[in-house]
N, C-alpha and C positions, 0 to 999 in steps of 0.2 A: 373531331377534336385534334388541335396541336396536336405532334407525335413527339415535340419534346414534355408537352404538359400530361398524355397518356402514361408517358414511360413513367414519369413522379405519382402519378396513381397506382399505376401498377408495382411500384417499388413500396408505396407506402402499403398494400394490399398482403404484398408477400410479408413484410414482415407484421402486419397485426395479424396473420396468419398463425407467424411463429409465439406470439404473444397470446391466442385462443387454446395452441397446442401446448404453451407450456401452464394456462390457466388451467388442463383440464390435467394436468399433473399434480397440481396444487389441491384442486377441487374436484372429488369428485363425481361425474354429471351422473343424472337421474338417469334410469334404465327405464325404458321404455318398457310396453305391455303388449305381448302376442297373446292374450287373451281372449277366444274365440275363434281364433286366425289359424289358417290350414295350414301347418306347415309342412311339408315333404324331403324328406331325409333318404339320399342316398348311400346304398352301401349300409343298412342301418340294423343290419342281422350281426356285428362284432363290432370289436374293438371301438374306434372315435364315432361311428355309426352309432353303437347301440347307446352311448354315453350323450351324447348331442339329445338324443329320443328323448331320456329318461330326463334330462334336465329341460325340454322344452314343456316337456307333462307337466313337470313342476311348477310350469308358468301358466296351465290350464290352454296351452294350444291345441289346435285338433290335428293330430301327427296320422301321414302318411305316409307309411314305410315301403323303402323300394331297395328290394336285395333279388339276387342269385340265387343264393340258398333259403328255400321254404321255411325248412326248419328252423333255423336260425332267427331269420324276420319272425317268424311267430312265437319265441320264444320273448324277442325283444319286444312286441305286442303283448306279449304276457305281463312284462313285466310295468309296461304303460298302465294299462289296466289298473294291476295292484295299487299306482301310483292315484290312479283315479279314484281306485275304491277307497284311500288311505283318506283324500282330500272330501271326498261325500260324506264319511265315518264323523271325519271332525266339523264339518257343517253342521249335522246332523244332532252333534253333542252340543253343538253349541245352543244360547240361549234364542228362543222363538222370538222373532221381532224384531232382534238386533239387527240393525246393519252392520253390513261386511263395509271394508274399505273398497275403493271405486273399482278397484280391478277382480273385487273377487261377485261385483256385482255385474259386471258384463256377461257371463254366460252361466247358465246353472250347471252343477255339476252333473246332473240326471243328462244333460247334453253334451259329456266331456266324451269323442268315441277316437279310434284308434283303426287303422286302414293297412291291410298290407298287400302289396301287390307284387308278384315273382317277375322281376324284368332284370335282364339283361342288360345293362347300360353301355355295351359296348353292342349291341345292334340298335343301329340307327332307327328300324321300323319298329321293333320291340318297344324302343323308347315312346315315339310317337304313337300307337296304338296304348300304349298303356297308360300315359299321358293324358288320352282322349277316355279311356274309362274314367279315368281319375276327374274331369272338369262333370262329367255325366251323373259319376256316384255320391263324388264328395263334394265340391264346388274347384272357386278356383283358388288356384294357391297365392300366397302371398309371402310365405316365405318358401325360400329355393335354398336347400344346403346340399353342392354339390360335392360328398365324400366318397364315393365310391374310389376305388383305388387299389391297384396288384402291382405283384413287383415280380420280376422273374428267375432273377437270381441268379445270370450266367453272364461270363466276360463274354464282351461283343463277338467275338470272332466261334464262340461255343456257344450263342445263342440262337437258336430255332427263328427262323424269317416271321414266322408265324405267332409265337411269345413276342417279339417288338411288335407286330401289330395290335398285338392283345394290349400290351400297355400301353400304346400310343390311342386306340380307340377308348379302354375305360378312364385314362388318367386324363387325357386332354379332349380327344374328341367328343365324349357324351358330353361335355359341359356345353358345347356350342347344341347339342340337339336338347336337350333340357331345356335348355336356354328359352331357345327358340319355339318351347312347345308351351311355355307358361309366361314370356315376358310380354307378349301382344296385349296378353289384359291386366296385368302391372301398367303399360303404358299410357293403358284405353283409362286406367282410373286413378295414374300418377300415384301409385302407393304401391309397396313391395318390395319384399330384402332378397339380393341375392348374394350367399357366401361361398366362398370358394375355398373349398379345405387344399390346399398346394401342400408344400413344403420347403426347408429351406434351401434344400436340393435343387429348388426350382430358382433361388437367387445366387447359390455358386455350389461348385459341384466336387463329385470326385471322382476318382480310379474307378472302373469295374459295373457301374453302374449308368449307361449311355441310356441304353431305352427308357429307365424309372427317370433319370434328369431330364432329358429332354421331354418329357413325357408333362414333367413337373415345372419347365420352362414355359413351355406353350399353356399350358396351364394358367402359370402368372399373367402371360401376355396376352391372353384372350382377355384375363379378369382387369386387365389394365385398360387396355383398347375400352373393353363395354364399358367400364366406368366414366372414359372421356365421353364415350358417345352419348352416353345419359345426360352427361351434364351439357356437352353440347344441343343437346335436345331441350334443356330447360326441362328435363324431368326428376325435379328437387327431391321429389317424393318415393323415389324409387333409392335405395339404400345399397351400396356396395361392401362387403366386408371379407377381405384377403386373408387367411389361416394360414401361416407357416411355421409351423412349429418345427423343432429341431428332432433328434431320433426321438418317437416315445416307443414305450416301451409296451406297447401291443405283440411282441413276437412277429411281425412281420418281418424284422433285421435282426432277427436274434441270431447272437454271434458276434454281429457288429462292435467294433471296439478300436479303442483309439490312446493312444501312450497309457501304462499303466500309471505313470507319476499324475497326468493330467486329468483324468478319469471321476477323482473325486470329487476335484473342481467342477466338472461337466457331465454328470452323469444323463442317463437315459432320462426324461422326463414321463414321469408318472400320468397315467389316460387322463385321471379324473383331474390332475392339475389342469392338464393341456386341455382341456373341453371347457372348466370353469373360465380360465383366463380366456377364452374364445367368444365365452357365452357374454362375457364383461363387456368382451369391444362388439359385438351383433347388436347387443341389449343395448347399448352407447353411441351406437350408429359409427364408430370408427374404422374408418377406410380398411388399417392391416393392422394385423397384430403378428409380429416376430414372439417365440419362447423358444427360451426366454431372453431376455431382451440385448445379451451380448451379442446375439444374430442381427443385430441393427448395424452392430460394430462392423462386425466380418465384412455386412454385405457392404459398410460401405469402406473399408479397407479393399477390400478386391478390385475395387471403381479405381479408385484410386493410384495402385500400388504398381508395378512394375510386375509381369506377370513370373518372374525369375523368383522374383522377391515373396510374393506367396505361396509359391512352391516350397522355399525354404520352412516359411512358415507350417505349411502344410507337412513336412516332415517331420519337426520339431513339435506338431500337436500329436503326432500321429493319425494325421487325419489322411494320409495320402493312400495309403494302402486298410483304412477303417474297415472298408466291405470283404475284403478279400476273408477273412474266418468265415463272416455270414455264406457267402457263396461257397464256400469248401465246405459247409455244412452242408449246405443246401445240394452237391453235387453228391453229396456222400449217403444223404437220402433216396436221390432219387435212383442211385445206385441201388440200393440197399431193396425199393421197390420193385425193382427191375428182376432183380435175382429172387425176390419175391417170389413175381409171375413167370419166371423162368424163361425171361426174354435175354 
């Protein structure tokens, strides 16, 4: 083709683009159905983990939960369950004969189960062997929600060699071995979602917190990279969906805090907001979803700006020094354990 008659395609392309993107602001699109479909949830024993679980149940997916902590993962299976018995109860009451709508007839409830497996997502073979029980026990997955995620809570120069590896393996590196362990048969059958819980940490950064950013950079940029490659590939069928939501308020940055004038403008965002608005764009098939949506601003004020110029900024939110409480907490505990154990 002409390369002056390509570029008037491609021009005319990009913007019915922007004209699809602002149709589905106006309207909007039907939510797709993970009904019967394994989904697997990392990190899924707390916080955005256990929240993701409980609202995929609600969708009658079959959830495969994968935590660290035992306890925790099984409590959040506990609570799947419930969710399922809640959904059998009201079958069950309902009138004999009736049909359900299309989605509550793809799988019977008596077949809704619930998986938990103890893995480690910061070792690479923990992942893959557990991985490998999971296509054995349950099938294969079709949805990937990669949350798993730690933070360490020490200025660079006072953090352990060993805590930056810890969060450079669980926040960035398990998603390439996850990845890797379930995308071959997404590819083999062109169907399958994978989401990437990042942060907005991971689109621009601050003070005090090198390892959780970069950590949440690489993050974005692996989920960007596979996203081209898919579509380079022609595999339409396979769905990508970027999470970056702003602080929520899980206790992981508790402390965290930013101008008291500005604060009530922008507070912490709420789990269950931040999960719902997540589940909107997976369910909608939408690329990224920013919360809330003034992080679209920022990120693209930073591209932009003059890097002097958002410093200012950055002072004037109080966002330049946000982490420094959370980490003075956090040093004041681990103090406080230390003398504990009489070390």
């Amino acid at each position: 083709m002409n390369i002056l008659l390509e570029f008037f395609v491609v021009t005319f392309r990009v913007l019915w683009a922007f004209v699809l993107a602002a149709a589905k602001w106006l309207v909007r699109p039907k939510e797709k159905s993970v009904a019967g479909q394994v989904c697997l949830i990392t990190g899924a024993g707390s916080g955005l983990g256990r929240l993701f679980a409980l609202e995929f149940a609600r969708r009658r997916a079959l959830l495969v939960l994968w935590d660290i902590n035992t306890q925790s993962n099984e409590e959040t299976a506990g609570m799947v369950q419930h969710i399922y018995r809640e959904m059998a109860e009201e079958a069950a009451a309902a009138a004999p004969g009736v049909a359900g709508d299309g989605e509550k007839d793809v799988l019977p409830h008596c077949n809704l189960q619930v998986y938990t497996y103890t893995c480690d997502v910061g070792k690479r073979e923990n992942v893959y062997l557990t991985a490998e029980r999971v296509r054995k026990e349950v099938g294969e997955v079709s949805v990937l929600v990669n949350n798993a995620g730690v933070v360490s809570g020490h200025h660079l120069l006072e953090c352990p060699d060993e805590l930056i590896e810890r969060t450079m393996m669980v926040n960035c590196h398990a998603h390439f071995w996850t990845t890797k362990a379930f995308l071959p048969k997404m590819l083999e059958m062109n169907h399958g979602h994978i989401v990437t819980v990042a942060s907005s940490l991971g689109l621009f950064s601050t003070a005090g917190v090198e390892d959780y950013c970069a950590s949440k950079f690489g993050a974005v940029g692996f989920h960007e990279s596979l996203s081209h490659e898919l579509k380079a590939a022609e595999k339409d069928g396979i769905k990508t969906t970027l999470v970056c939501p702003y602080l929520v308020d899980t206790g992981m940055f508790r402390g965290c805090r930013i101008r008291k004038e500005i604060e009530p403008f922008l507070p912490p965002l709420k789990p269950e907001y931040c999960v719902k608005q997540a589940m909107r764009a997976i369910l909608t098939d939408q690329p990224m979803i920013c919360t809330p949506r003034l992080m679209y601003m920022v990120t693209f004020m930073k591209s932009i700006l003059p890097f002097e110029a958002v410093v200012c900024m950055y002072r004037f939110l109080g966002a330049d020094k946000c982490m420094y409480p959370f980490i003075a907490q956090r040093k004041q505990a681990t103090n406080n354990n230390e003398a504990k154990n009489g070390i």
